[in-house]
Structures are given as C-alpha cells and as structure tokens.
NUBA-482583 format. One line per field, with one value per residue (C-alpha): residue in three letters; x, y, z. Coordinates in nm, 3 decimals, always signed. Each point is the difference from the previous one (the first is absolute). Layout:
<nodes>
resn = c(Ala;...)
u = c(X;...)
v = c(Y;...)
w = c(Z;...)
</nodes>
This chain:
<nodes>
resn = c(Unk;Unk;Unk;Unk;Unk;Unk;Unk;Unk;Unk;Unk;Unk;Unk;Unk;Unk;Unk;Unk;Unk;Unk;Unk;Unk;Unk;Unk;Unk;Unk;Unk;Unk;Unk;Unk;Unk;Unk;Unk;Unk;Unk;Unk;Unk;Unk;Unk;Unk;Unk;Unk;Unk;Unk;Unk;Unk;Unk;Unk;Unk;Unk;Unk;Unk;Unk;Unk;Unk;Unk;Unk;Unk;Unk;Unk;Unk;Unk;Unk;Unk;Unk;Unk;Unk;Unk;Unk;Unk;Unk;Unk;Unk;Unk;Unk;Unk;Unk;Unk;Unk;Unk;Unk;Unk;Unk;Unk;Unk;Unk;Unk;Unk;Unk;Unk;Unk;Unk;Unk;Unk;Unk;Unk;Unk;Unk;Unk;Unk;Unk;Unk;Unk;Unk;Unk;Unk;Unk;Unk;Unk;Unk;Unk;Unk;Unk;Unk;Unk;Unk;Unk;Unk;Unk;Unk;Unk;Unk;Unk;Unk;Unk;Unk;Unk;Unk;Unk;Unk;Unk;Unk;Unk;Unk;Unk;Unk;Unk;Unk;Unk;Unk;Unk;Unk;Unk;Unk;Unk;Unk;Unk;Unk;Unk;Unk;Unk;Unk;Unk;Unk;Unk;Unk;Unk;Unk;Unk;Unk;Unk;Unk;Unk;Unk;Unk;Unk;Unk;Unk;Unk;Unk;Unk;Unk;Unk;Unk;Unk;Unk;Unk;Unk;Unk;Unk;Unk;Unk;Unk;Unk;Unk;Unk;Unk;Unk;Unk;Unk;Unk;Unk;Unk;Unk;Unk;Unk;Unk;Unk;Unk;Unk;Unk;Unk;Unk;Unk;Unk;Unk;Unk;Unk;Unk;Unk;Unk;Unk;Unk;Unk;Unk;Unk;Unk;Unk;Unk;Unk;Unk;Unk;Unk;Unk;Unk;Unk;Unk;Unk;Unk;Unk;Unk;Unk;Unk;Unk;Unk;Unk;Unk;Unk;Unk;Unk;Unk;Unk;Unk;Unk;Unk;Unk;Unk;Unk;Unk;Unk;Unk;Unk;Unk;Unk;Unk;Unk;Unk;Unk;Unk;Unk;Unk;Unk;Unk;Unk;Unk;Unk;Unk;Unk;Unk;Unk;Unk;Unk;Unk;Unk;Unk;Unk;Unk;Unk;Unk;Unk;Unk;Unk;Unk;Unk;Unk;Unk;Unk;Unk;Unk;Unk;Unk;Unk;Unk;Unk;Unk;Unk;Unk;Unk;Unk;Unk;Unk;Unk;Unk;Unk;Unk;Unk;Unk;Unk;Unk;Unk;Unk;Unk;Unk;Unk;Unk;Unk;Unk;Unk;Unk;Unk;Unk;Unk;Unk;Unk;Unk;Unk;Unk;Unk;Unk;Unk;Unk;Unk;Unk;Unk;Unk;Unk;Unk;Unk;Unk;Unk;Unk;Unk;Unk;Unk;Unk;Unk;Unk;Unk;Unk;Unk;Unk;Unk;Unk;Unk;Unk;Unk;Unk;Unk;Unk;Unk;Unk;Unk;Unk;Unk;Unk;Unk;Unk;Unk;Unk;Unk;Unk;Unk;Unk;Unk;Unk;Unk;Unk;Unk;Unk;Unk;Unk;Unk;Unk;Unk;Unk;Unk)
u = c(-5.549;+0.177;+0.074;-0.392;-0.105;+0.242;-0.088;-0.371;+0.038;+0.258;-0.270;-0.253;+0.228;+0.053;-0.367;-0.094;+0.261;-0.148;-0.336;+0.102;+0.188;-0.301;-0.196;+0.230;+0.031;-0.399;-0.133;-0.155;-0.337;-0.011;-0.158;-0.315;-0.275;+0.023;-0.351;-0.266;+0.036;-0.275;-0.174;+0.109;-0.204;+0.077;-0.038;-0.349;-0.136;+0.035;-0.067;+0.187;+0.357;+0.100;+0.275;+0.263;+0.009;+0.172;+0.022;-0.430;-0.164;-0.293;-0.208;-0.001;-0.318;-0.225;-0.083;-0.293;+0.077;+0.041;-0.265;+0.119;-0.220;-0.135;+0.219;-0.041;-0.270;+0.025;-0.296;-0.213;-0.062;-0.359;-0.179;-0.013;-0.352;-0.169;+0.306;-0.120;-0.325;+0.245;+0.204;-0.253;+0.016;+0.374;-0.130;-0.301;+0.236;+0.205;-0.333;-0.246;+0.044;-0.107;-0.299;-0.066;+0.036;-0.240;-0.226;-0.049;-0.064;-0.300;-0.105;-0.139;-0.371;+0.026;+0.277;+0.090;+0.221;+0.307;-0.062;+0.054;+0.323;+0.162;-0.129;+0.208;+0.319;-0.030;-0.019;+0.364;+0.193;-0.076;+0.212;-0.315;+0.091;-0.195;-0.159;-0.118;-0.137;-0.174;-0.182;-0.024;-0.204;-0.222;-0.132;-0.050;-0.185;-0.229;-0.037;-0.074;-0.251;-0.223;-0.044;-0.004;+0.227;+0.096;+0.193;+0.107;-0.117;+0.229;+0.284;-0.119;+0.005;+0.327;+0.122;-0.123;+0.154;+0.342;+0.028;-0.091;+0.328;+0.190;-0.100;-0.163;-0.058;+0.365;+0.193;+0.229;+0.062;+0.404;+0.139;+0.214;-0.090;+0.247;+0.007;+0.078;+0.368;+0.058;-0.028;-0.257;+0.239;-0.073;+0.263;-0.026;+0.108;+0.013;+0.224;+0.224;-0.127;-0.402;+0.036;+0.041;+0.253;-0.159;-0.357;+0.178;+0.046;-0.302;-0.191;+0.258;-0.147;-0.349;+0.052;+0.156;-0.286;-0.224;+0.225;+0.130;+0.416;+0.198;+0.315;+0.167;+0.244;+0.205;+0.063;+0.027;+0.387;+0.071;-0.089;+0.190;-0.221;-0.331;+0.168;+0.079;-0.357;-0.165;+0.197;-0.086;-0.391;+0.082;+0.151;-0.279;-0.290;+0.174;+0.030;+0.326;+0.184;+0.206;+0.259;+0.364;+0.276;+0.130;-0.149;-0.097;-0.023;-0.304;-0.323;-0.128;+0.199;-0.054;-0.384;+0.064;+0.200;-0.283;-0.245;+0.209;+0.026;-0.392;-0.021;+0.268;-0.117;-0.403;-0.109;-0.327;+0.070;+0.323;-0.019;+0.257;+0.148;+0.151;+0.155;-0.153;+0.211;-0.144;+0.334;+0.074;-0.342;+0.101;+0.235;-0.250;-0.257;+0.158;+0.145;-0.353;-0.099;+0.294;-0.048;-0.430;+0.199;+0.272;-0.244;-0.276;+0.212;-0.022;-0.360;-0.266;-0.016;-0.332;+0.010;+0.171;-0.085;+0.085;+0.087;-0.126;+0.023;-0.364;+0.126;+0.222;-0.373;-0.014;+0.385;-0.062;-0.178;+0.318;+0.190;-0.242;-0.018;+0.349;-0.014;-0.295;+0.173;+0.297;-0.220;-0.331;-0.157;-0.286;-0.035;+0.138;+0.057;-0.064;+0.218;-0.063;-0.332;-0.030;+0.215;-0.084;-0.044;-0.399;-0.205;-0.100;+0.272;-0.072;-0.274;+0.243;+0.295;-0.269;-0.117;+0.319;+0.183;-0.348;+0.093;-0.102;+0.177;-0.041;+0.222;+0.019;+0.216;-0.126;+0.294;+0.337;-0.069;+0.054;-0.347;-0.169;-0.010;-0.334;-0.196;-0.135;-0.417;-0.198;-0.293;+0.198;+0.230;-0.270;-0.194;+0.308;+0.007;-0.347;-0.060;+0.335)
v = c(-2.136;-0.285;+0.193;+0.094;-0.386;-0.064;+0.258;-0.085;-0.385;+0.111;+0.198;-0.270;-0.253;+0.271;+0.054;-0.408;-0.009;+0.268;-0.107;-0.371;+0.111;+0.223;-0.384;-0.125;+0.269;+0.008;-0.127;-0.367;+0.000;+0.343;+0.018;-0.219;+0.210;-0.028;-0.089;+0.218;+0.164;-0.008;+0.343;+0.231;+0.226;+0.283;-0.206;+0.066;-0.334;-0.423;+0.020;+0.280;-0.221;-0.162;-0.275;-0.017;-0.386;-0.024;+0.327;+0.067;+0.147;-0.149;+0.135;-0.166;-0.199;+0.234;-0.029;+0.139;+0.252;-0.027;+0.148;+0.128;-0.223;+0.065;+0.006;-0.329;+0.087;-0.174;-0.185;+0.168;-0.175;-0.103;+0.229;-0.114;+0.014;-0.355;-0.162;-0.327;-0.034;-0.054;-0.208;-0.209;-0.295;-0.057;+0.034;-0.225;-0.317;+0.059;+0.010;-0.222;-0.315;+0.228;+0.166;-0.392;-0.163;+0.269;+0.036;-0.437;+0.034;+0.286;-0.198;-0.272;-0.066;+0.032;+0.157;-0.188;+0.126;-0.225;+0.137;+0.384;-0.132;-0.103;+0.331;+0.150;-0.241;+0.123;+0.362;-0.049;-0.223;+0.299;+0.225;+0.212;-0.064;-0.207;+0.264;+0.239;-0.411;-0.058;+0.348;-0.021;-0.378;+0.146;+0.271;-0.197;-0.240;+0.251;+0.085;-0.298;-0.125;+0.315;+0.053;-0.366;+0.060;-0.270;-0.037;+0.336;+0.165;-0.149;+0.103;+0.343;+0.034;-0.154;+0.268;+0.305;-0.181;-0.025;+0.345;+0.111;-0.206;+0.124;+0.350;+0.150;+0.356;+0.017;+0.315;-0.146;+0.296;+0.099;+0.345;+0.105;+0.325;+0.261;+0.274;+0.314;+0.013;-0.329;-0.327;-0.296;-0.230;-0.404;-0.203;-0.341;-0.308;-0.324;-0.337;-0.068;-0.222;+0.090;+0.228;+0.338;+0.122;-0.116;+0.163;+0.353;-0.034;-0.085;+0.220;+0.286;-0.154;+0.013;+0.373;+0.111;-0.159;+0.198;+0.329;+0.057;+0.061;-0.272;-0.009;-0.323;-0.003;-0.301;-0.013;-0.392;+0.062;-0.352;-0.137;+0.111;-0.207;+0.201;+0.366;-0.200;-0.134;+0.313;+0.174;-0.240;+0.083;+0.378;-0.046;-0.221;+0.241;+0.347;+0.066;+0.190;-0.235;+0.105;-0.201;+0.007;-0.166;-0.144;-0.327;+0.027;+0.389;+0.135;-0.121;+0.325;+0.250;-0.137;+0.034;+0.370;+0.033;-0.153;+0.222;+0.347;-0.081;-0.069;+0.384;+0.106;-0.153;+0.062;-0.355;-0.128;-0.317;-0.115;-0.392;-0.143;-0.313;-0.152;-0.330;-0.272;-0.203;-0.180;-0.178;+0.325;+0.074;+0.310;+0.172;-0.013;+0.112;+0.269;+0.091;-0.015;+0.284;+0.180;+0.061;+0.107;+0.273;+0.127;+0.003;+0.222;+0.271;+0.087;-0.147;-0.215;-0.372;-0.013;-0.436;-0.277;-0.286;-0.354;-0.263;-0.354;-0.296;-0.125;-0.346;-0.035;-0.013;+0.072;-0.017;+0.394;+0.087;-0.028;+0.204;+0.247;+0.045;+0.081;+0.286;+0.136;+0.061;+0.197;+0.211;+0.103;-0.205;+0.157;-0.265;-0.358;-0.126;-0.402;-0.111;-0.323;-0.039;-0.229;-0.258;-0.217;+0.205;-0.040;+0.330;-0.038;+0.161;+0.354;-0.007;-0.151;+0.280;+0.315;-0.133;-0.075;+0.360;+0.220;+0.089;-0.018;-0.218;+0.284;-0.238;-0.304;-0.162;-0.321;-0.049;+0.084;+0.248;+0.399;+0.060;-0.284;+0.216;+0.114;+0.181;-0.257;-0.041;-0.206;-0.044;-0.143;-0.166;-0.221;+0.023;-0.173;-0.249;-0.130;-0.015;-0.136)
w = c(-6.968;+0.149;+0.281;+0.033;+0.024;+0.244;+0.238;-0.083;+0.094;+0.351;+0.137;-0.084;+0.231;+0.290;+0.015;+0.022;+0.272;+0.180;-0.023;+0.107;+0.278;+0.139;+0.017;+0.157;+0.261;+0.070;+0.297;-0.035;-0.041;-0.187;-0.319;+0.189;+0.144;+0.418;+0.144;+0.041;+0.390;+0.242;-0.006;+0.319;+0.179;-0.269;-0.298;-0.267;+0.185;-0.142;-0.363;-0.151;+0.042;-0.338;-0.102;-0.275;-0.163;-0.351;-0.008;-0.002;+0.261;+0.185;+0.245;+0.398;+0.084;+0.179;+0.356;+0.187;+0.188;+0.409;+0.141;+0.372;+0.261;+0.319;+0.281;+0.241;+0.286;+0.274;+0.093;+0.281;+0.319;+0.054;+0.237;+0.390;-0.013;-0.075;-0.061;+0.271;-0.205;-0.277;+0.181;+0.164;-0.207;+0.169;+0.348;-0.049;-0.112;+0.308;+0.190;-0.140;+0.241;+0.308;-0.168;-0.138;+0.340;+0.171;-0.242;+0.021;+0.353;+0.004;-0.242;+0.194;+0.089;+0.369;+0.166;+0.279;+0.314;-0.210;-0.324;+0.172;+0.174;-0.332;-0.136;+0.307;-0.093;-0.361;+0.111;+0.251;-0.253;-0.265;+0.198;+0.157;+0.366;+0.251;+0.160;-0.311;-0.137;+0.284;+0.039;-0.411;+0.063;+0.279;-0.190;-0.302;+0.198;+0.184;-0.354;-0.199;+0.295;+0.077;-0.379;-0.136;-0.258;-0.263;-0.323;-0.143;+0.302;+0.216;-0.269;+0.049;+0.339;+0.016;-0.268;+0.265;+0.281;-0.182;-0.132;+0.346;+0.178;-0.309;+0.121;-0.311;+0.220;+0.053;-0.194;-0.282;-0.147;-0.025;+0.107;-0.294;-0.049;+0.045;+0.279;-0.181;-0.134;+0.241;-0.128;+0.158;+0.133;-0.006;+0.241;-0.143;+0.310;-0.001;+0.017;-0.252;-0.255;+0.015;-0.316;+0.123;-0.186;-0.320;+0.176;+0.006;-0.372;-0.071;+0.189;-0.179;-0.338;+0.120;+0.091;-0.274;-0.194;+0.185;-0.100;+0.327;-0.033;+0.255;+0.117;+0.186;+0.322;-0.008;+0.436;+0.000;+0.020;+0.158;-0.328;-0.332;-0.167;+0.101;-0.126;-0.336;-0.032;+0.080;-0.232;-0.245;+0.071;-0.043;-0.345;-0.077;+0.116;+0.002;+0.359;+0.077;+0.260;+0.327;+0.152;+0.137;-0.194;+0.335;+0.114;+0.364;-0.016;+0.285;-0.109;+0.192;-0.225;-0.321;+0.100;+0.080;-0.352;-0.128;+0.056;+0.025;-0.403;+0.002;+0.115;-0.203;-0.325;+0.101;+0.004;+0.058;+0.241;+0.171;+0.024;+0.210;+0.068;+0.265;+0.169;+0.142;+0.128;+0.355;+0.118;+0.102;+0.132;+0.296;-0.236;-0.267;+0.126;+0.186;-0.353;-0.128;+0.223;+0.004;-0.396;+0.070;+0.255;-0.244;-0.304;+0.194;+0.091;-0.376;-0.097;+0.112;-0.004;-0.144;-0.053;+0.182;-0.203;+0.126;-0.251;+0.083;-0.187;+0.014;-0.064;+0.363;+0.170;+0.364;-0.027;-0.131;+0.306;+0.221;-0.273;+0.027;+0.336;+0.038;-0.257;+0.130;+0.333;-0.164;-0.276;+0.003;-0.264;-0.205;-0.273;-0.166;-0.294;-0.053;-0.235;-0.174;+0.039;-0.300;+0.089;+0.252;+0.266;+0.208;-0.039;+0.358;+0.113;-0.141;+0.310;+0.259;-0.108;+0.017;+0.346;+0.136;-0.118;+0.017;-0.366;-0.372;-0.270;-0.240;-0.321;-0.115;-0.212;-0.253;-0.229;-0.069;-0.288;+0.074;-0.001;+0.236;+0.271;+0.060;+0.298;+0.198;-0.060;+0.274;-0.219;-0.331;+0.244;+0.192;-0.329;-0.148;+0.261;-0.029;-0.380;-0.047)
</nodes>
C-alpha cells in the first residue's frame, strides 16, 4: 500500500515538472490571442474576423464594405470651337486702353482734321502699321462724313472697318485631316522663346480633344531642353513623342522618323517641332527647308505654322520675314496675346506675310489656345 502512495505522489511530481517546463519552453506572448489580421483578397470580407481577450471571444467592429470606384478620367479638353468667346474677358483687359482711347476720340462733337490725326497716331502706336492706319482713317472718315454718323454709330462703323483690316474673309480653318493611310503633317517654326514648343503641345491637346490621334516629333535637336519639354506635353496629353537620344542629332531625320511612325502607327496628324535659333540665321533656315524636303518624300506638309510672340510688336515682322523666305508659310500662331502685347499687330503681321493668324494664345494654361476670331477679337477690343 505504501508502495501504491508513493508511486501515486512520484508521478504527481513528474507530471508538474513536465507541465512547468512546457511554460517555460512556450514562445512569449503565447497563451494571449495575436490581433485580428486585415482581411486578404480571399478572406469572407471585414467583419467575420474575431479576437481572443481573457480567454472570450468578441467579434471585430464592422466596416462597410469597399465599394470598387470609378477609375480616374481624365478631364476632356474643351472643344476648339468658341474657345476665344470664352476667353475674351483676358483679351479685353490687355486691350481696353486702345478701344478706350479710340472710342474718346469719335466721340467728339466735331471731328476736326487734328482729332483724325491722333485717331491715325492711336491706330500706328497699336501695332496696325502706318499705312493699313492711314487707309483705316480715310475710309472711316469718308464714312463718318457722307453719312453723319454720331455716338454709337460711329462705334459701329469703326467695328466694320476693324474686322475688315483684321481680314474677317480670310480662311482660318486648319488642315489636319488625314490623307488616306498618311498622316496631315503640321511643321511648327519659330524663334526660340515665343512659345512654340509649348504651342505643339497644346495644339496636340486640342486635337486629341477633338478625337483626332497625335503624335509629336521632337527635331529641335540643338536644344535638349525642347525634346524634354515636349515629351513632357506628350505624357501630359497622350501624344506618342519622337526624338533621338543624341543631342544635336539631324533635325531633318528625326522629322522623317517622325512621321514614318505616324504611317506606321496610322495617326491622324504629325505635329512637328523644330529650332529657332536666329544667331545662326543661314544654317537655320536652310535646315528649315531641308526638313519640309525630307518630310515630303513620305507625306505632305499640309501646315507651316509660324509662332510669333504678339508682344515683340513690329519686332515680329522682321522675324517673320526671314522664315517666310525659307518655308512657305500658310498660317501663325500669336502667342501671348493677353499680355501686353497691342492687337494692332494681328493686321500689320497678315499684311506683311499675305497670311492668316489662324491661333492665338491668352494664357499659359493648356487650353488658352484658341482659333483666332476677328469679330470677338475687335469685339473684345472695343467693349473692353
């Protein structure tokens, strides 16, 4: 019996060692219930995970589910069409003090030979040109005499008068549309600094906007930093970009690279850019037409469009001139037209080249470039 209790009480003391020595060997923390995981993709969803606390269970606070949302769309570009009646309001601050001044002058009982002469020195220092001011004040004169205008008659007539120098029966329209399986291609030229680069994105936004499919051909080569910007416009509007990864690489061959992938890859329009760098003035512009010869063996040039700043005045003129003589120009843009530039000289830059301005640009956003309106554009100018 003895022997019974002490065999009893021996495997009582092997079996607290035991079960001692299995605490001890745990890992710490074990016996506490680890937090709840986050559900994964093949868990029952938030809600169904529960938690172990003094040994009871309670259930996880329930979340609402995650309902998938929309993907991000990006925002559409506004259509070309009426985009300087919605701009207008930036063009008429930039404006008003010629539109004031003139306006003040017909306004005055009695029009003597004077009174026409400053009309005439408002017209030149505007930018208009002395010879489209004069012929502008003659007619206006005939005008106002034979019919006795006054007031908001005179207003009118000068509103005819200046969407008639402004050429309102001029073709604006831009050739973009694509000839069969060949792309239209637009050769964008201009100095350095006017905005052209920065006018071929744009106008790749605007066309996109207008579903059209764009691609971009980087051939200012002289400048690294015009491939990088451009590039950075066909990320930003979705325009497949061209270029060579060597700085200095011919302008002429990434032009032809250019539009080869156009053809390849279907595109609607081809806009290329180019350099504009005057110091250089013979090279350039033999460059200029070197790259209209190598990109017409494969398609048509359908657009030469010259970028002027609008706020360099009859400066632009000169600059223009010299372009014209290497390509033939068929339209310009007039880039900040909201600044401080003098509307005048949209008449003095379509006389001098025999050309449209077909764009404008009045602001710095992607979308301020709008087709170029005589009748919202002098309208703008008058009402201020």
């Amino acid at each position: 019996m003895e022997l019974v209790i002490i065999i009893i009480v021996a495997l009582v003391v092997v079996a607290a060692i035991v079960a001692g020595g299995l605490f001890f060997l745990r890992p710490r923390g074990a016996g506490r219930a680890a937090p709840p995981a986050p559900p994964t993709a093949g868990d029952a969803g938030p809600g169904t995970a529960t938690a172990e606390r003094t040994g009871t269970a309670t259930e996880a606070p329930s979340l609402p589910p995650l309902a998938p949302g929309p993907a991000p769309v990006a925002e559409a570009p506004p259509p070309l069409a009426g985009r300087m009646v919605r701009l207008r309001g930036r063009l008429a601050r930039s404006q008003s003090g010629f539109g004031a001044v003139l306006l003040g002058l017909l306004s005055r009982d009695g029009l003597d030979d004077q009174s026409w002469e400053e009309i005439e020195d408002t017209l030149i220092a505007a930018d208009i040109g002395v010879a489209p001011s004069r012929q502008l004040v003659d007619e206006l004169r005939t005008q106002v005499k034979v019919e006795g205008a006054r007031g908001d008659a005179v207003k009118a007539l000068l509103r005819a008068d200046l969407i008639q120098a402004v050429g309102a029966d001029q073709d604006r329209s831009l050739r973009i549309a694509p000839h069969g399986d060949r792309p239209a291609v637009v050769l964008i030229v201009g100095v350095n600094g006017t905005g052209k680069t920065s006018a071929c994105g744009k106008l790749a936004r605007a066309l996109i906007g207008e579903g059209q499919s764009v691609l971009l051909g980087a051939a200012d080569t002289f400048r690294a930093a015009a491939a990088d910007q451009l590039e950075t416009w066909g990320e930003r509007v979705g325009a497949q970009v061209v270029r060579s990864d060597r700085e200095g690489a011919d302008p002429a061959s990434v032009a032809f690279e250019a539009v080869r992938e156009g053809i390849n890859e279907r595109t609607d329009t081809v806009i290329v850019d180019t350099a504009g760098r005057l110091h250089t003035k013979t090279g350039l512009m033999d460059e200029l037409g070197k790259i209209k010869r190598v990109i017409e063996r494969q398609a048509t040039v359908d657009e030469v469009l010259l970028v002027l700043d609008a706020t360099t005045g009859q400066n632009g003129l000169r600059q223009a001139h010299v372009f014209a003589e290497a390509v033939d120009i068929t339209g310009i843009i007039l880039t900040k037209l909201d600044g401080t530039a003098r509307g005048g000289i949209v008449v003095a830059v379509q006389r001098e080249l025999g050309v449209p301005v077909k764009l404008v640009g009045l602001g710095e956003g992607p979308d301020d470039l709008a087709p170029f309106d005589p009748a919202t554009f002098v309208d703008a100018i008058l009402d201020g």
